[in-house]
SEGUKOL-942048 format. One record per residue (C-alpha): residue in three letters; y, z, x. Coordinates in Angstrom, 2 decimals, padded with zeros to 5 digits. Example, Ala and Ser with C-alpha at 12.3 -4.5 7.8 and 13.67 -1.06 7.14 Angstrom:
ATOM code c2 c3 c1
ATOM ala -004.50 007.80 012.30
ATOM ser -001.06 007.14 013.67
//
This chain:
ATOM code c2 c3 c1
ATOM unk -012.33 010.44 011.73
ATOM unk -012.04 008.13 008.46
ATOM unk -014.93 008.31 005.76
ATOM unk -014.00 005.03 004.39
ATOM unk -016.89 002.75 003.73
ATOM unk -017.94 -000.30 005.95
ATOM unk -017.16 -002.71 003.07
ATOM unk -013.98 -003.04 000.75
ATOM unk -014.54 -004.02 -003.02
ATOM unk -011.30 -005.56 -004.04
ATOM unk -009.39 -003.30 -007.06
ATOM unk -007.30 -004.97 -009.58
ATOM unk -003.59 -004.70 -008.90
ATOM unk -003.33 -002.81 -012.36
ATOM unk -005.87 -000.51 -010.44
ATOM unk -003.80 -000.54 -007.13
ATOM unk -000.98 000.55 -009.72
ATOM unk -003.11 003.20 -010.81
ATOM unk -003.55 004.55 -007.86
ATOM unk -000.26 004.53 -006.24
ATOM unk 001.25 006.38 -009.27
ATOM unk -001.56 009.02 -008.64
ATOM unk -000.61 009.73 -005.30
ATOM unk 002.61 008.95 -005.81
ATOM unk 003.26 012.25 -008.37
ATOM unk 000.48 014.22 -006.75
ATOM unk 003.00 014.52 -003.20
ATOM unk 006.81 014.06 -004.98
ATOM unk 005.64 016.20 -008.38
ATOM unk 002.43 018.51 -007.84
ATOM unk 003.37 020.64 -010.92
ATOM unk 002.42 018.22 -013.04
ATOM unk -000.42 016.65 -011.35
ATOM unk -003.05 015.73 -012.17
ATOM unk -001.71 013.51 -014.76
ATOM unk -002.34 012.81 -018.10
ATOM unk -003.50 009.29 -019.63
ATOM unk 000.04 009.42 -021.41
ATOM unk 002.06 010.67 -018.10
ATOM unk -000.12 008.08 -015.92
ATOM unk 000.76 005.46 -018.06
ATOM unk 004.92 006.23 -017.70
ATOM unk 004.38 006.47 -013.79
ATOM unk 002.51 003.09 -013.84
ATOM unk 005.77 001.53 -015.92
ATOM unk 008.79 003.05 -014.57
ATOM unk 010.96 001.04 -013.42
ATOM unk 012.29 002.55 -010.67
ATOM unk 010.05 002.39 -007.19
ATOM unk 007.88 -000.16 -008.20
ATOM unk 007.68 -003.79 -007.79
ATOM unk 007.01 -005.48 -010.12
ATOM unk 007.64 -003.83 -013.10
ATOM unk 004.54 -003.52 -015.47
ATOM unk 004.28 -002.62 -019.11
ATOM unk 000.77 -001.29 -019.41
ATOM unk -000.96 000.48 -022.51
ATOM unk -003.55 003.05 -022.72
ATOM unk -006.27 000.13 -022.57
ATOM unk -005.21 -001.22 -019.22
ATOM unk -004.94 002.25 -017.86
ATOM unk -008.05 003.13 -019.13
ATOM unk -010.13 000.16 -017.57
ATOM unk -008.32 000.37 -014.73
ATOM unk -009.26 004.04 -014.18
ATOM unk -012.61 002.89 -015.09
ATOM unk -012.97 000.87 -011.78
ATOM unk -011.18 002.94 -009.92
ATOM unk -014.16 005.80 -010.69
ATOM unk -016.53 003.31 -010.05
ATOM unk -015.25 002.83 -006.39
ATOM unk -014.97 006.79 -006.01
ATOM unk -011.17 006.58 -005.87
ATOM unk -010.24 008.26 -008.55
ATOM unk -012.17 010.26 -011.22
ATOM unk -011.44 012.87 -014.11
ATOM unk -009.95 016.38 -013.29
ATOM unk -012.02 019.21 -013.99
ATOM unk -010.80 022.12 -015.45
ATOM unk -007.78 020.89 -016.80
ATOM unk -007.53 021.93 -020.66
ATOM unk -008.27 020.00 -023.59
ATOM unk -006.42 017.08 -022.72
ATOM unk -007.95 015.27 -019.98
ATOM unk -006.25 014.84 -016.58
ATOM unk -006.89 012.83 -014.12
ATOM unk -006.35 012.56 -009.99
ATOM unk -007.27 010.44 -007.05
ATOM unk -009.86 010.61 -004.28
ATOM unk -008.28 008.67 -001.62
ATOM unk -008.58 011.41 000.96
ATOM unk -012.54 011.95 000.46
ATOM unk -012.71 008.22 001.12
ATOM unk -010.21 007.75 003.45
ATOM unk -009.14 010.95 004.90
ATOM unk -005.26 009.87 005.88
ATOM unk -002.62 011.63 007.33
ATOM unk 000.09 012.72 006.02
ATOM unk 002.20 009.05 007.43
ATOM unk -000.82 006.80 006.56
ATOM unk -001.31 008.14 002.89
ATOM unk 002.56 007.57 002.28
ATOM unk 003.05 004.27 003.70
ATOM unk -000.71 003.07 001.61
ATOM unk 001.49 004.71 -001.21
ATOM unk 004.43 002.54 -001.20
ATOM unk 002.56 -000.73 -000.49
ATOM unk 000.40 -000.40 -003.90
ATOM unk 003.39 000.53 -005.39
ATOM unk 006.28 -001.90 -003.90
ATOM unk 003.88 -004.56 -002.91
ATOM unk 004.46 -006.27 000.48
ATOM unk 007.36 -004.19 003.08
ATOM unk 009.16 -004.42 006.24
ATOM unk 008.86 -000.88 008.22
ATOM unk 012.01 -000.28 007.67
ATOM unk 011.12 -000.54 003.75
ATOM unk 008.45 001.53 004.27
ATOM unk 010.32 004.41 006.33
ATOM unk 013.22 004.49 003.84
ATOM unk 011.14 004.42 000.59
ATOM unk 008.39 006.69 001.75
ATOM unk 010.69 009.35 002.61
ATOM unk 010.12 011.63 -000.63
ATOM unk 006.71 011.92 000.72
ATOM unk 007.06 011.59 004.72
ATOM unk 009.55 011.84 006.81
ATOM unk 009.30 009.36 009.77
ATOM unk 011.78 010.36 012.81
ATOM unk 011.95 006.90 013.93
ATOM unk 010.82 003.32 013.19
ATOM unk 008.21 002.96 016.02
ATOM unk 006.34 006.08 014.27
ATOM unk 006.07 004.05 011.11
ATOM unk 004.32 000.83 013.00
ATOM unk 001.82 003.10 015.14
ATOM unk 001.12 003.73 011.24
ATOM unk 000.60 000.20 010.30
ATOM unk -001.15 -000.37 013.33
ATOM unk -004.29 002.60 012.74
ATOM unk -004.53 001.03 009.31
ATOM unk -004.78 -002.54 011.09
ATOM unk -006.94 -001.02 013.09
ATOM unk -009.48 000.93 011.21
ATOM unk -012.45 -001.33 010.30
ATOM unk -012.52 -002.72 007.70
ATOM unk -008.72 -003.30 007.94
ATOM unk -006.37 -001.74 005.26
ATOM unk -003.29 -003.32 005.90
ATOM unk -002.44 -006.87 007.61
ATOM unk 000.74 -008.45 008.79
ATOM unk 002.21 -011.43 007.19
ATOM unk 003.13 -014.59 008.78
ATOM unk 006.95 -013.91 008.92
ATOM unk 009.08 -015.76 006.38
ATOM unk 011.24 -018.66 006.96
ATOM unk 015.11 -017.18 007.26
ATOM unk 013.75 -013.31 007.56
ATOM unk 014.20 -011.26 011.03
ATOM unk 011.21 -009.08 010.04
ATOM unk 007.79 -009.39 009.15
ATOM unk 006.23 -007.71 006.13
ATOM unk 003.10 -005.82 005.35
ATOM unk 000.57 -005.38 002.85
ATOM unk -002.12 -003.57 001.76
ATOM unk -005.76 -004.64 001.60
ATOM unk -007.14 -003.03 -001.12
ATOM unk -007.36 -005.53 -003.58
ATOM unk -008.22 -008.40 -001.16
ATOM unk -007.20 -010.61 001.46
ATOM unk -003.55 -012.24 000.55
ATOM unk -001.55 -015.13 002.60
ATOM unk 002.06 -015.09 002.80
ATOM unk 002.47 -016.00 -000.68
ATOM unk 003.29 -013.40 -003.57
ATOM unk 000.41 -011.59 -004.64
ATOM unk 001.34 -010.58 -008.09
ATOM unk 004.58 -011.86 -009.77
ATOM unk 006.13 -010.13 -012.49
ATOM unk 005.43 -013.06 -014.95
ATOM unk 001.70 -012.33 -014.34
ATOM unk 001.70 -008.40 -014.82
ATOM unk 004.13 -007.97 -017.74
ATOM unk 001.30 -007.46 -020.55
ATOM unk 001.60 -005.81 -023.91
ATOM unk -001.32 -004.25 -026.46
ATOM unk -001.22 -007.77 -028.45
ATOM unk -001.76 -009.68 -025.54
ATOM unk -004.38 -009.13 -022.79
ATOM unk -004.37 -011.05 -019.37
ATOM unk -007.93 -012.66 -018.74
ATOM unk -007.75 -010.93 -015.25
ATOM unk -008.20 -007.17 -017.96
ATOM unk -011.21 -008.77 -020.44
ATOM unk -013.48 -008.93 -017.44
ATOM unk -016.22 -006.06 -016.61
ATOM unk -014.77 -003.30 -014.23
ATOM unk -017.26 -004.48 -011.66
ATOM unk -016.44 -007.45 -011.64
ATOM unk -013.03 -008.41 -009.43
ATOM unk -013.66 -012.19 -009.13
ATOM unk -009.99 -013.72 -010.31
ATOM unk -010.78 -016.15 -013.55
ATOM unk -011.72 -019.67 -012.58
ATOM unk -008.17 -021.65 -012.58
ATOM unk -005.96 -019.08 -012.83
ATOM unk -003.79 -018.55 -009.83
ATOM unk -001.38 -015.53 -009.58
ATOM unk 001.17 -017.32 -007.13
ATOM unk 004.89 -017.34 -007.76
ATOM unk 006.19 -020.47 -010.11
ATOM unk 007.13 -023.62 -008.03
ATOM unk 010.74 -022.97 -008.54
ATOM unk 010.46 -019.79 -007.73
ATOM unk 009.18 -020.58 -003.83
ATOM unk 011.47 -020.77 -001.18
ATOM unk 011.50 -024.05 000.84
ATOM unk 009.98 -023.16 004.35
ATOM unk 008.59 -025.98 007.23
ATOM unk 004.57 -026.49 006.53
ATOM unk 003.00 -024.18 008.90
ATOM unk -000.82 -024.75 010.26
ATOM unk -003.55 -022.27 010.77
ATOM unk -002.50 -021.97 014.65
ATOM unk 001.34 -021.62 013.94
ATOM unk 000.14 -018.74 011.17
ATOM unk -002.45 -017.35 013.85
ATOM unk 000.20 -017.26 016.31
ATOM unk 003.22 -015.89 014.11
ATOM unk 000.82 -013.08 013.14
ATOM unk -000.56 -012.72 017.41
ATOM unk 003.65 -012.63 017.69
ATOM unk 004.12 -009.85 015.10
ATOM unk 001.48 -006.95 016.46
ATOM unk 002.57 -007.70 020.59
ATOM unk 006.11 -006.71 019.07
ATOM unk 004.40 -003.43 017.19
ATOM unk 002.78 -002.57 019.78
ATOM unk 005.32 -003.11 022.61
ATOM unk 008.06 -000.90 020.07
ATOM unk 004.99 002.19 020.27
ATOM unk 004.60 001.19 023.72
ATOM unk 008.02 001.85 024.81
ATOM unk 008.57 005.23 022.30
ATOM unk 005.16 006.79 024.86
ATOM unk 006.79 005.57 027.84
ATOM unk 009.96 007.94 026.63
ATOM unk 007.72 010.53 025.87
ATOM unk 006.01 010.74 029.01
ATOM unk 009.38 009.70 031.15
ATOM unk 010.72 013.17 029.73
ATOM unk 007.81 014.89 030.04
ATOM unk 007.47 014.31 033.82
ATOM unk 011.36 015.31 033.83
ATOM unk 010.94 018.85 032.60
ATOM unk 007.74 019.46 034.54
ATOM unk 009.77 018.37 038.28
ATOM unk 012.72 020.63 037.20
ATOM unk 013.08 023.25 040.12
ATOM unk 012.34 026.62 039.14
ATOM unk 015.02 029.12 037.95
ATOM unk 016.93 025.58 037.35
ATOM unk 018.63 026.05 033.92
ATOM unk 017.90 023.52 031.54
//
């Protein structure tokens, strides 16, 4: 049984960045967890296994470790010397397994995925036999209330859909977070980092949507196409878990109506 609460605050995506790096090198590097402000920083702006690619400083980190305290999700490690460390709390709040933690992982740290994304870059931390174990993943998280993880509508010219965490809102089909909008530096601050911790409202006029040129040309879809798209997406999840149980249980019922003294 999850702990999570019964209402989301949206984080920051610098603060989703923050927190995928902390679980990220707590499960592929626990020798050197918890992490440093200066290590925590290089995980947040490596450039490998992470999309986009951010250049934070100390600052950023700071505030965004800040909010993530605030929202119980992360918090200073105790014990830890005389520099201070610092580690996550997603399993008090959310108390995943060992599949759910390290598909949440990649998605604040790779942004929107296909499951077959997800089961090939989640691998240093889980190991998913097959693809249908990786959507009856996606579909507890869809399922736990409030929802962590939605399905996007699926994209004009793409044979599969794409998912994406919830954690710092509701998104469309859109990009949430481009790299033009998350490259900062020390001598320039976003407005989205000079507001308050608490508050997560996105600055009036300032939309972080991929440049115009940048956007794919796809048919105009309305709310019921979208609605339906999305209805289309899940019955396919669902039938692909669906069909792994009916396996399971067709061999099952094999090995129990084998005679006795039968070899195998």
């Amino acid at each position: 049984m999850n702990s999570q609460p019964s209402q989301l605050i949206p984080i920051t995506p610098v603060a989703a960045r923050v927190l995928g790096a902390l679980v990220e090198k707590e499960i592929t590097t626990p020798e050197y967890y918890p992490l440093s402000l200066n290590a925590l920083v290089n995980a947040c702006n490596q450039k490998n296994n992470r999309e986009p690619v951010m250049t934070l400083d100390e600052v950023e980190v700071r505030r965004a470790l800040h909010e993530l305290e605030t929202e119980r999700l992360a918090r200073p490690a105790r014990g830890e010397g005389r520099v201070p460390k610092f580690e996550h709390q997603v399993q008090e709040v959310f108390n995943f397994t060992r599949g759910e933690i390290a598909v949440m992982c990649v998605l604040l740290l790779r942004g929107p995925q296909t499951p077959g994304e997800l089961r090939g870059r989640s691998e240093r931390m889980h190991a998913f036999d097959e693809l249908s174990d990786v959507q009856t993943v996606l579909l507890k998280l869809m399922a736990r209330d409030p929802a962590l993880v939605k399905v996007l509508p699926r994209q004009h010219g793409m044979k599969e859909v794409r998912y994406v965490h919830l954690l710092s809102g509701d998104v469309d089909g859109g990009e949430l977070f481009p790299p033009s909008a998350v490259t900062t530096s020390s001598s320039s601050e976003s407005e989205w980092f000079a507001a308050p911790s608490s508050s997560f409202a996105q600055p009036a006029g300032r939309a972080y949507s991929a440049p115009l040129a940048e956007k794919p040309v796809a048919p105009t879809l309305t709310e019921e196409d979208l609605d339906l798209q999305e209805r289309v997406t899940q019955v396919e999840a669902e039938v692909a878990v669906l069909t792994r149980e009916l396996l399971e249980l067709r061999t099952l019922v094999d090995r129990l109506t084998k005679k006795p003294g039968k070899p195998e």
